[in-house]
VEXTORTOR-752968 format. One record per residue (C-alpha): chain; x negated, y negated, z. Coordinates in nm, 3 decimals. Each point is the difference from the previous one (the first is absolute). Layout:
<recs>
<cadena: A	xx: X	yy: Y	zz: Z>
...
</recs>
This chain:
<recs>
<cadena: A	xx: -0.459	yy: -1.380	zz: -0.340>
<cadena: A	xx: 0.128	yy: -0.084	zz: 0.323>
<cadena: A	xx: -0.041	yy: 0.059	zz: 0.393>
<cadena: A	xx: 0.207	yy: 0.006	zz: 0.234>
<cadena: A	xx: -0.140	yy: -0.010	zz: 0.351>
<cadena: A	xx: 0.239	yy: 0.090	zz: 0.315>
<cadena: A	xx: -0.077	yy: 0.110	zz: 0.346>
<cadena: A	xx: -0.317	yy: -0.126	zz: 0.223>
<cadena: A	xx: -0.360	yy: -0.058	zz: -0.136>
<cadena: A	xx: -0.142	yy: 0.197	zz: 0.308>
<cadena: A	xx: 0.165	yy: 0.311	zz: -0.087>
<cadena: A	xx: -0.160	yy: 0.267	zz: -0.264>
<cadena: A	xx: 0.124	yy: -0.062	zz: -0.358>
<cadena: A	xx: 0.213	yy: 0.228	zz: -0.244>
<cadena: A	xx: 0.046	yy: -0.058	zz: -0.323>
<cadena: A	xx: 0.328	yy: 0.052	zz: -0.152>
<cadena: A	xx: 0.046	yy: 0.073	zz: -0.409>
<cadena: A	xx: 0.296	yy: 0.010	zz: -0.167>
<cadena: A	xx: 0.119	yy: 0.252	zz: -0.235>
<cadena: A	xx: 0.052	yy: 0.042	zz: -0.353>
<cadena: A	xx: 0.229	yy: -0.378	zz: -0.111>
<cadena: A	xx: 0.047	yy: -0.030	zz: 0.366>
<cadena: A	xx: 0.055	yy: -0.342	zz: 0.139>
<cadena: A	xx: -0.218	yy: -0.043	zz: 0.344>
<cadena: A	xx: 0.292	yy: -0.035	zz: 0.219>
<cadena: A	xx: 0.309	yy: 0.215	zz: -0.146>
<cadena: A	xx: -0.290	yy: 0.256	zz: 0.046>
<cadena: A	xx: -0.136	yy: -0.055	zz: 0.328>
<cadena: A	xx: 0.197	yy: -0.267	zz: 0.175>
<cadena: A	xx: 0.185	yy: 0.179	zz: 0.237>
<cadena: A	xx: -0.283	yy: 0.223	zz: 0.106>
<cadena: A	xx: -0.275	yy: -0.334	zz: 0.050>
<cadena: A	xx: 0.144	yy: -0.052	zz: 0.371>
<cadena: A	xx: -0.055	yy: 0.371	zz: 0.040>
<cadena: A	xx: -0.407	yy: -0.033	zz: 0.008>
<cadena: A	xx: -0.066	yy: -0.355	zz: 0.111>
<cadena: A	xx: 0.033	yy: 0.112	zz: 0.343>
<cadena: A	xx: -0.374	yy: 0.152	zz: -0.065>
<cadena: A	xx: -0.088	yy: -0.073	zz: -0.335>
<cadena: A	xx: -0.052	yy: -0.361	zz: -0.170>
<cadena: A	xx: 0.198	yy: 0.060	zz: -0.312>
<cadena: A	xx: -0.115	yy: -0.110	zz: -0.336>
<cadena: A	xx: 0.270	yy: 0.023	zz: -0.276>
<cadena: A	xx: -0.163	yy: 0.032	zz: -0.335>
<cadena: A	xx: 0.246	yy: -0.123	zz: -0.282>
<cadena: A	xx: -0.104	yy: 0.066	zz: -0.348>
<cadena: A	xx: -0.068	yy: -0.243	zz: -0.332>
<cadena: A	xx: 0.283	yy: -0.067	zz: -0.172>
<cadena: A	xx: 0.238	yy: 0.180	zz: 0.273>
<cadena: A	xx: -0.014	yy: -0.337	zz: 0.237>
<cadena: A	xx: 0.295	yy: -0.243	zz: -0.074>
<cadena: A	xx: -0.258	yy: -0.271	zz: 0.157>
<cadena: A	xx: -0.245	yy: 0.024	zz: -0.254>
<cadena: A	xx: 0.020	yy: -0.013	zz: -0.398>
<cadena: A	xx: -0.222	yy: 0.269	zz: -0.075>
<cadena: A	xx: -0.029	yy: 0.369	zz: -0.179>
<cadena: A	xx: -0.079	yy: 0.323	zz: 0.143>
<cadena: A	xx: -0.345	yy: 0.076	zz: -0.220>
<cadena: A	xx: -0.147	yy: 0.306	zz: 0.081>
<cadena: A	xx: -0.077	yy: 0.272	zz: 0.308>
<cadena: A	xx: -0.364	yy: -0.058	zz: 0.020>
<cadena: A	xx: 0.017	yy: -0.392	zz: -0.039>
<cadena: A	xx: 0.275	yy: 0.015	zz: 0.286>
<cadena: A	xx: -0.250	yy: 0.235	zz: 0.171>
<cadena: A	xx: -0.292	yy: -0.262	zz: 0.016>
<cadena: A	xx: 0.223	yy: -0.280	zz: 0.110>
<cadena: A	xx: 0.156	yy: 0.198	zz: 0.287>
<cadena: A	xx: -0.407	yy: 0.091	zz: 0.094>
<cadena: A	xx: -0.091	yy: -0.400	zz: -0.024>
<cadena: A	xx: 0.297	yy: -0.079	zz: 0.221>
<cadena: A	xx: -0.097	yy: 0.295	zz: 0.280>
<cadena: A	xx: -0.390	yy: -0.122	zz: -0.076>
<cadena: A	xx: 0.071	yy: -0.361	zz: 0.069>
<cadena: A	xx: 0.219	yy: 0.040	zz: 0.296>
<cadena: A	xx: -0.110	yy: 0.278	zz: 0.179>
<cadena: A	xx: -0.345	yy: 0.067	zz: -0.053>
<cadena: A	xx: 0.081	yy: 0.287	zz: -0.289>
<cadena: A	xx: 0.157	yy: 0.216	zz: 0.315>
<cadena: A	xx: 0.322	yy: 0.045	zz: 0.119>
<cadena: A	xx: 0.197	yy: 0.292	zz: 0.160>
<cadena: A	xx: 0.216	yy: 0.133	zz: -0.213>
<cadena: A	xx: 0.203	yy: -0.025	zz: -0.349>
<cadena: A	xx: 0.338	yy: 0.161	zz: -0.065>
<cadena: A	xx: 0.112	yy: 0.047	zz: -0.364>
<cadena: A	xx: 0.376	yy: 0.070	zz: -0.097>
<cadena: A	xx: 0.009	yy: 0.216	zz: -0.306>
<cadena: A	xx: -0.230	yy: -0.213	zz: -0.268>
<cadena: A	xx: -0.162	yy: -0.159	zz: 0.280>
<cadena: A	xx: -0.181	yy: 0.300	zz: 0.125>
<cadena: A	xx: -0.169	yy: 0.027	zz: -0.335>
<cadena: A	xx: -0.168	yy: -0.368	zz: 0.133>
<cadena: A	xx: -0.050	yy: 0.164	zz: 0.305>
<cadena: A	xx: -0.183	yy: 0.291	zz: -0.167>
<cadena: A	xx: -0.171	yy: -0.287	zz: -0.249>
<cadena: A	xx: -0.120	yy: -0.198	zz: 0.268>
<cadena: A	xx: -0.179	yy: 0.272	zz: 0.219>
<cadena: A	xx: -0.157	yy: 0.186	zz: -0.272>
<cadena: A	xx: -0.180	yy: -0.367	zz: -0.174>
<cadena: A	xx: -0.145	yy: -0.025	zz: 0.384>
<cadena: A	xx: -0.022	yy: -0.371	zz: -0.042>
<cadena: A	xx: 0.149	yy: -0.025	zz: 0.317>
<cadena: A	xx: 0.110	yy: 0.226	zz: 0.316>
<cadena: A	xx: 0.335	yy: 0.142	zz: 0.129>
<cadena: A	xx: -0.037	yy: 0.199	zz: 0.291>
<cadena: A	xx: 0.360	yy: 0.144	zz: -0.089>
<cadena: A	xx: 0.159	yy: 0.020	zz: -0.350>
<cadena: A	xx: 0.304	yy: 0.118	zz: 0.017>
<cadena: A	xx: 0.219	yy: 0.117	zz: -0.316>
<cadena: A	xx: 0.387	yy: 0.002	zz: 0.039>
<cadena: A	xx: 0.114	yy: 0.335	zz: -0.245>
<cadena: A	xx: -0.162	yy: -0.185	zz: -0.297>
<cadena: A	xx: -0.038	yy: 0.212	zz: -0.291>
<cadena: A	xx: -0.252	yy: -0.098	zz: -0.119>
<cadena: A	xx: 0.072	yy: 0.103	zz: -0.360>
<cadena: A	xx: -0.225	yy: -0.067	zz: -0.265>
<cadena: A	xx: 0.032	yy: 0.038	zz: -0.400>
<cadena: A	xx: -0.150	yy: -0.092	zz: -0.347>
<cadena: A	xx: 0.022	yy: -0.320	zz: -0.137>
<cadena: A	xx: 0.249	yy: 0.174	zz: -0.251>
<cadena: A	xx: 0.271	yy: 0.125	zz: 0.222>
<cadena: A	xx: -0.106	yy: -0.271	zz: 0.260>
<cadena: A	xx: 0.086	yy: -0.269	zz: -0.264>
<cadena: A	xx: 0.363	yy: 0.131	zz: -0.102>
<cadena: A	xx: 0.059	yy: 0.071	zz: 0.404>
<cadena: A	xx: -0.047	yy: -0.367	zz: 0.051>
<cadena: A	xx: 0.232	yy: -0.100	zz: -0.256>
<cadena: A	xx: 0.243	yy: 0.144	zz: 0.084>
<cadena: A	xx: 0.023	yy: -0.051	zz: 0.351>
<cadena: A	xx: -0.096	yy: -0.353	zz: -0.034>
<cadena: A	xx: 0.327	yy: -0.055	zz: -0.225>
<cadena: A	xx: 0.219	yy: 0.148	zz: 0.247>
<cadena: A	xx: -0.141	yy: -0.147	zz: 0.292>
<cadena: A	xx: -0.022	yy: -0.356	zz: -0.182>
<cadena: A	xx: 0.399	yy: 0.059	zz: -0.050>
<cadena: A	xx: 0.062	yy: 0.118	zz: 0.376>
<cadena: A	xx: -0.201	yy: -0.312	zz: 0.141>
<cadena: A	xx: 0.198	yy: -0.233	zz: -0.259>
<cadena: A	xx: 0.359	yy: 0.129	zz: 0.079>
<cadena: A	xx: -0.089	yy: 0.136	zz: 0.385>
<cadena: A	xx: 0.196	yy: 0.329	zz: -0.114>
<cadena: A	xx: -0.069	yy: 0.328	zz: -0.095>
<cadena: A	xx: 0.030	yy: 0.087	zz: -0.330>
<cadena: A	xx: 0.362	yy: 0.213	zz: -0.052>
<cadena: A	xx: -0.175	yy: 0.338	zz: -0.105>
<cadena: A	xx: -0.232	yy: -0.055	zz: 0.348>
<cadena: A	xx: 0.333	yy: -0.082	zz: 0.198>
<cadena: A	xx: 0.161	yy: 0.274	zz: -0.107>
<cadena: A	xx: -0.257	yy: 0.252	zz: 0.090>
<cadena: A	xx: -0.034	yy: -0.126	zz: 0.319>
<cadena: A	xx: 0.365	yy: -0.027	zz: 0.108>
<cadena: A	xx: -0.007	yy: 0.414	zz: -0.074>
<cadena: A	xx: -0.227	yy: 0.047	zz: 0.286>
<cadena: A	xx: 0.059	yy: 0.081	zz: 0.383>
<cadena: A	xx: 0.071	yy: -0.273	zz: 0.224>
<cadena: A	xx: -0.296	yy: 0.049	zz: 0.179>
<cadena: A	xx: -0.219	yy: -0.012	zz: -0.348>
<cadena: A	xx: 0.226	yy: -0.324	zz: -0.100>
<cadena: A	xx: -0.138	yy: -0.164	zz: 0.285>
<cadena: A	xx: -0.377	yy: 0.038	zz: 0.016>
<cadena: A	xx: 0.012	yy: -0.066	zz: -0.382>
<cadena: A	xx: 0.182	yy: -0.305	zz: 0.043>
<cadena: A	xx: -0.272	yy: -0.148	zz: 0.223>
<cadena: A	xx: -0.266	yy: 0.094	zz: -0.240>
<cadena: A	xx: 0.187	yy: -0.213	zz: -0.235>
<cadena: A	xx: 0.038	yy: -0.302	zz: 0.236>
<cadena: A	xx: -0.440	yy: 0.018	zz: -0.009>
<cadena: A	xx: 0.065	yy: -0.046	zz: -0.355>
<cadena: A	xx: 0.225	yy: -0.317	zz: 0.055>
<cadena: A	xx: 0.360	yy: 0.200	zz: -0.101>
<cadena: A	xx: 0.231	yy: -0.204	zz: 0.137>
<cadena: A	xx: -0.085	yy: -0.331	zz: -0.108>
<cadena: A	xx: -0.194	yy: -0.196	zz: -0.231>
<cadena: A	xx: -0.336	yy: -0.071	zz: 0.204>
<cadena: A	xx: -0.219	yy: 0.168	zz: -0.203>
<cadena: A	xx: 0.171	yy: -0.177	zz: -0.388>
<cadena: A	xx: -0.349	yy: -0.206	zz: 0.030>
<cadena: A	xx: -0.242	yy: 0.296	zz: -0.060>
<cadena: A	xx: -0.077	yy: 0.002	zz: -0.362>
<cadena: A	xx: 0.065	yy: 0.347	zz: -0.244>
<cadena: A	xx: -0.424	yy: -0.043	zz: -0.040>
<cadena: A	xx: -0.076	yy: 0.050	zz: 0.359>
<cadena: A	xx: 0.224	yy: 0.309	zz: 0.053>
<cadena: A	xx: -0.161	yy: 0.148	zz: -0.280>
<cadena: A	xx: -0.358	yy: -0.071	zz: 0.093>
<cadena: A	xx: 0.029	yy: 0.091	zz: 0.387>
<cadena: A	xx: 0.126	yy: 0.349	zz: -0.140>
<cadena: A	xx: -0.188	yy: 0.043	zz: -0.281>
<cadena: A	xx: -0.322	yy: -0.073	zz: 0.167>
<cadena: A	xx: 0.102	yy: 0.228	zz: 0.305>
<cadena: A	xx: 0.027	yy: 0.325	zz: -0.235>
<cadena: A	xx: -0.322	yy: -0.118	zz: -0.161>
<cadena: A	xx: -0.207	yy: -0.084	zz: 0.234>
<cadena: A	xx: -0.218	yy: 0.293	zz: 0.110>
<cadena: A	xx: -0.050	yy: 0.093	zz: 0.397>
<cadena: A	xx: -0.264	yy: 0.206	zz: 0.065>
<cadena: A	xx: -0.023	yy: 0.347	zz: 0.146>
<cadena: A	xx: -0.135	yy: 0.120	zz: 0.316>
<cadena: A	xx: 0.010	yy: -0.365	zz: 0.197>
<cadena: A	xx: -0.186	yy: 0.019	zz: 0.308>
<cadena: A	xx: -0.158	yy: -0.365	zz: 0.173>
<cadena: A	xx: -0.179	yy: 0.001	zz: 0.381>
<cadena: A	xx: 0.233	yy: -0.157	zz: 0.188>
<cadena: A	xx: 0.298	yy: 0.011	zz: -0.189>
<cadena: A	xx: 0.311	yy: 0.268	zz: 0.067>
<cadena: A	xx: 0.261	yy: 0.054	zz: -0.271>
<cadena: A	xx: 0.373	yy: 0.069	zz: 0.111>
<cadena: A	xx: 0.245	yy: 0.142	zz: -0.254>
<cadena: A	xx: 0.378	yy: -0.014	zz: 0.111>
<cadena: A	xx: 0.048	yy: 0.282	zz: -0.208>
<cadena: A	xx: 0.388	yy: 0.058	zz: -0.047>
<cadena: A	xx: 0.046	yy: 0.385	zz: -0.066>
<cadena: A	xx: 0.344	yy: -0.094	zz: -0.215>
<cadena: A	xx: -0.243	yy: -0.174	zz: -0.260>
<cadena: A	xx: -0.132	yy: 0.358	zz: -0.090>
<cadena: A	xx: -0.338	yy: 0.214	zz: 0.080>
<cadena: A	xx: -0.192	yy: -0.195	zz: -0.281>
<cadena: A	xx: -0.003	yy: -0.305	zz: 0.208>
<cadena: A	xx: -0.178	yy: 0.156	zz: 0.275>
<cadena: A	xx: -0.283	yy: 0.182	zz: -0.233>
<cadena: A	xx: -0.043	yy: -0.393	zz: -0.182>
<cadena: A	xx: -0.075	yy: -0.125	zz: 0.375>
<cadena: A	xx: -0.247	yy: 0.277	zz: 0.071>
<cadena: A	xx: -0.122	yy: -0.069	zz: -0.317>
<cadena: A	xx: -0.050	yy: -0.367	zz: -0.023>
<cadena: A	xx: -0.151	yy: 0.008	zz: 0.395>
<cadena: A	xx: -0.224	yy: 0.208	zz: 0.202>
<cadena: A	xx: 0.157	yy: 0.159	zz: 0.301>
<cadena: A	xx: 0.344	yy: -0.233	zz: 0.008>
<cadena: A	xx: 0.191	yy: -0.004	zz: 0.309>
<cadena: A	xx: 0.338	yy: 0.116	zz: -0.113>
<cadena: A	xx: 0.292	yy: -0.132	zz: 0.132>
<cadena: A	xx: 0.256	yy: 0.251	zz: -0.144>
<cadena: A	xx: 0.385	yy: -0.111	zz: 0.032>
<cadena: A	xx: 0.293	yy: 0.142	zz: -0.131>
<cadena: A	xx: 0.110	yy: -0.278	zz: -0.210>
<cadena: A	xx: -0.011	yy: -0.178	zz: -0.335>
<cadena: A	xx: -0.203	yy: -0.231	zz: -0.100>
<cadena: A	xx: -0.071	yy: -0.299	zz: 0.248>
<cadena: A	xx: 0.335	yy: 0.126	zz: 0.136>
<cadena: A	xx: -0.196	yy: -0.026	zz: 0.383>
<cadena: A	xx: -0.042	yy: -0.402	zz: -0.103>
<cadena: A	xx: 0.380	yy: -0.050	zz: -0.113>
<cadena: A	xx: 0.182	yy: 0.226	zz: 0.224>
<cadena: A	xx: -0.166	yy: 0.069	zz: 0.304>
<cadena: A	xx: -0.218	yy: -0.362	zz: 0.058>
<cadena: A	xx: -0.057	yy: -0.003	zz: 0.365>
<cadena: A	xx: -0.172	yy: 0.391	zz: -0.083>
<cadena: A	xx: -0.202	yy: -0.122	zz: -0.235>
<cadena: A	xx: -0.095	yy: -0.281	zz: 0.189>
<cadena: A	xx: -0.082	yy: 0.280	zz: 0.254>
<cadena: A	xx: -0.239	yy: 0.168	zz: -0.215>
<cadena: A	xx: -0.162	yy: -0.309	zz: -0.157>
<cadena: A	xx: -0.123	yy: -0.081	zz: 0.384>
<cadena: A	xx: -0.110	yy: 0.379	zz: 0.048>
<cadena: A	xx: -0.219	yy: 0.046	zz: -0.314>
<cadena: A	xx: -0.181	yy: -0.319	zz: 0.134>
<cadena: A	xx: 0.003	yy: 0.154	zz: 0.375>
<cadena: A	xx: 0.234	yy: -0.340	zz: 0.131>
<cadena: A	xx: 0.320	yy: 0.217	zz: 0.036>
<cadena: A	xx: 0.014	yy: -0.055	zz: 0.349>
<cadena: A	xx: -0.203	yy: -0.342	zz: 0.058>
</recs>
């Protein structure tokens, strides 16, 4: 696991966790000089999804603990605030609820935080790991995927096309990351169980709930966390982050009360 450290030591620190196969900065490179005007920016980039490194993603908790030794070691178990994309609000959500350390804001980008049986979990994760193994390989969508999304509007066409460039469509960045790794970092996702009810002194969850995701995503926040503040949008999923960046740099700042610092 690697860190990635931008923006001045003075300044509070945020916490930034890719999402589901993401590398660090196809998924939040253009948005890091968006927050280090207040924030000092830590990039977290995953085992096995770090061309500097010869490693394999192993599990959700054991990627929990490191992230915890990291904050513990270099600041004090404390920092300000943690934003997971997608899988990485499950680490969010992992990481306040073990209380080995504090975040004063956690902050979950529409994750949705889906969870399943080892079962269903276990064909999921093949599956998806073979297609994803082939699109990070070739850089291209499969032809059935292609197809499907050339039928949609313009506007559609677009957002999902940046979704795919998190995903390294478009070149062959992420042919390093091994079919193992993709299938671990979702298998363990589904499996691994977040509790109900999450409440910590001192901490504040924020859910960037986007309403075109569907009403169960909003009852899984209020389920997971006690009192969320909701951030409702009318969007897709992490659609705010891809589409609209200098907005949700906007309202990464707010939910940590630095908006206008």
């Amino acid at each position: 696991m690697k860190f990635y450290r931008l923006g001045k030591k003075e300044n509070p620190v945020i916490f930034l966790l890719p999402g589901t196969c993401c590398h660090w900065k196809a998924n939040f490179g253009g948005v890091i000089p968006l927050l280090t005007d207040v924030f000092q920016v830590v990039c977290v980039s995953y085992d096995g999804f770090d061309e500097t490194e010869q490693t394999e993603f192993p599990d959700m908790l054991t990627e929990t603990k490191r992230l915890e030794s990291y904050i513990q070691k270099k600041f004090g178990g404390r920092i300000c605030a943690a934003y997971g994309c997608s899988l990485g609000g499950s680490f969010v959500g992992l990481l306040i609820q073990r209380r080995k350390i504090q975040i004063e804001h956690g902050i979950l980008g529409s994750s949705d935080l889906d969870q399943a049986g080892a079962l269903k979990a276990g064909l999921e994760a093949a599956l998806i790991s073979g297609i994803l193994a082939r699109m990070f390989r070739k850089g291209t969508l499969p032809g059935f995927m292609k197809k499907r999304l050339e039928k949609k509007p313009p506007k559609e066409q677009e957002y999902y096309q940046k979704m795919l460039e998190m995903f390294g469509v478009g070149s062959t960045r992420m042919s390093f990351v091994t079919v193992r790794s993709i299938r671990r970092q979702f298998y363990s996702d589904l499996v691994t169980p977040l509790e109900t009810d999450i409440s910590v002194p001192g901490t504040t969850i924020h859910c960037f709930y986007a309403a075109k995701m569907g009403e169960e995503y909003l009852q899984r926040y209020q389920k997971h966390f006690r009192q969320p503040d909701i951030r409702r949008q009318e969007l897709q999923h992490e659609e705010l982050l891809v589409s609209y960046p200098e907005k949700w740099a906007e309202e990464v700042k707010s939910c940590c009360g630095l908006l206008h610092l």
